[in-house]
C-alpha positions in Angstrom: 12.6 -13.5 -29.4 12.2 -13.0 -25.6 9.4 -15.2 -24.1 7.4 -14.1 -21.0 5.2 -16.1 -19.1 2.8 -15.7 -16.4 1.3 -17.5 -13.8 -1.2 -17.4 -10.7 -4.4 -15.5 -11.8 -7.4 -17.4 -10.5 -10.4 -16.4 -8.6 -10.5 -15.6 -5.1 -13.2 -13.1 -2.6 -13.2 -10.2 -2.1 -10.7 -9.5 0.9 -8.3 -12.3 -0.6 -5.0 -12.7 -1.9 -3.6 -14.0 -5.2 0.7 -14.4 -6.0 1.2 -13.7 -9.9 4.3 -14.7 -11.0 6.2 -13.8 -14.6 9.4 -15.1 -15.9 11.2 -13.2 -18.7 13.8 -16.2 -21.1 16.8 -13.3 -21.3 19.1 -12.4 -19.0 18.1 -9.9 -16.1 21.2 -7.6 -16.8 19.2 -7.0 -20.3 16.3 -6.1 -18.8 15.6 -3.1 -17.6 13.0 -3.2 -15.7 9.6 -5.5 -15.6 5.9 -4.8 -14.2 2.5 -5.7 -14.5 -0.4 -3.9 -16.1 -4.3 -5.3 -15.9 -7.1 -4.5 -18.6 -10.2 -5.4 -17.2 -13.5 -6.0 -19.7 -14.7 -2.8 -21.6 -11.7 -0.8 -20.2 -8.1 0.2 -21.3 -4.8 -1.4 -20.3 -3.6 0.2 -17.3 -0.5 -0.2 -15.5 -0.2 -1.8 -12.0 3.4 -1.7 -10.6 7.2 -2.2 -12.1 10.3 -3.1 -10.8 13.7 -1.8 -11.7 15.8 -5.0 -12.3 19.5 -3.5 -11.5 18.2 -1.3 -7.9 14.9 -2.6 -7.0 13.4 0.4 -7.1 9.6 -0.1 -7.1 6.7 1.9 -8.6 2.7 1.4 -7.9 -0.7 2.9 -9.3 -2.5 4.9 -7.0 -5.5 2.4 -7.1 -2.9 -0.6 -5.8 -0.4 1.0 -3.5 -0.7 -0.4 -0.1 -2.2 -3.9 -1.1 0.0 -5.3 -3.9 3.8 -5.7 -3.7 6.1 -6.7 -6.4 9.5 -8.5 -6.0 11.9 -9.9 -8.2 14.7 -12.1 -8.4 17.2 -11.5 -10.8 19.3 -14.7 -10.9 15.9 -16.0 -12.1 14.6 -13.2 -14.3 11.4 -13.7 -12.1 9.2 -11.1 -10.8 6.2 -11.5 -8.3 2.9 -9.4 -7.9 1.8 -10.2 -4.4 -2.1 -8.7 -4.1 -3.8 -9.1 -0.6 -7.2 -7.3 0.0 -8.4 -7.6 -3.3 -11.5 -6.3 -4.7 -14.3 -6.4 -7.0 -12.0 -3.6 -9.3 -9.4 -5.7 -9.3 -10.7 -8.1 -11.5 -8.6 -8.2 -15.2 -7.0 -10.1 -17.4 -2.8 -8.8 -15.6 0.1 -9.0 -18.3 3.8 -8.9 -17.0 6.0 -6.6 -19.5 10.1 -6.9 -20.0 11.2 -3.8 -20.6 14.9 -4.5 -22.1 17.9 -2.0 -22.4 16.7 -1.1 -25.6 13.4 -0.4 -24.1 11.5 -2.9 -26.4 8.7 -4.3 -24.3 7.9 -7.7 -24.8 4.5 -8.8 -23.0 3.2 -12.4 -21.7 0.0 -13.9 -22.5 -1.8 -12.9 -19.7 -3.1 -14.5 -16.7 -6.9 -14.2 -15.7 -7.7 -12.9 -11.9 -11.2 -12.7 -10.7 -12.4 -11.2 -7.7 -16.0 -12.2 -6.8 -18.0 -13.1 -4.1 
């Protein structure tokens, strides 16, 4: 069973950044790609940005683009969700998802990120 596990949430003001980082335990040439999606309370999971592992490529929500970035480094099976100017919205529990080959997600824990004044 793949294992992936995230770290960096914490709380931080408004106008703040936070780095999120998410390790998948398989090989990057199975994964496909891997990206972060945020539910925040009362509301529906929602996805943030992805990465394609083999090109780079990178994909953002409308509500993110121009504040968050995410990397990755394959030898490391490591992506990173950098957020600067962070707001109030922002605030959610954010889950990193492996998408593999075979397109079977596998989802982390989650990592908690508050945005508060």
């Amino acid at each position: 069973q793949v294992q992936v596990v995230e770290s960096g949430g914490g709380s931080v003001q408004p106008g703040g950044s936070l780095r999120l980082s998410c390790t998948a335990s398989e090989n990057s040439v199975n994964i496909n790609s891997m990206g972060w999606h945020r539910q925040a309370p009362g509301k529906e999971r929602e996805r943030v940005a992805d990465i394609l592992m083999r090109t780079g490529s990178t994909d953002y929500a409308d509500s993110v683009k121009g504040r968050f970035t995410i990397s990755r480094d394959n030898d490391k099976s490591t992506v990173w969700l950098q957020m600067d100017s962070l707001k109030a919205e922002d605030t959610a529990v954010y889950y990193c998802a492996d998408v593999d080959n075979f397109l079977s997600i596998y989802w982390g824990q989650g990592t908690q990120v508050v945005v508060s004044s």
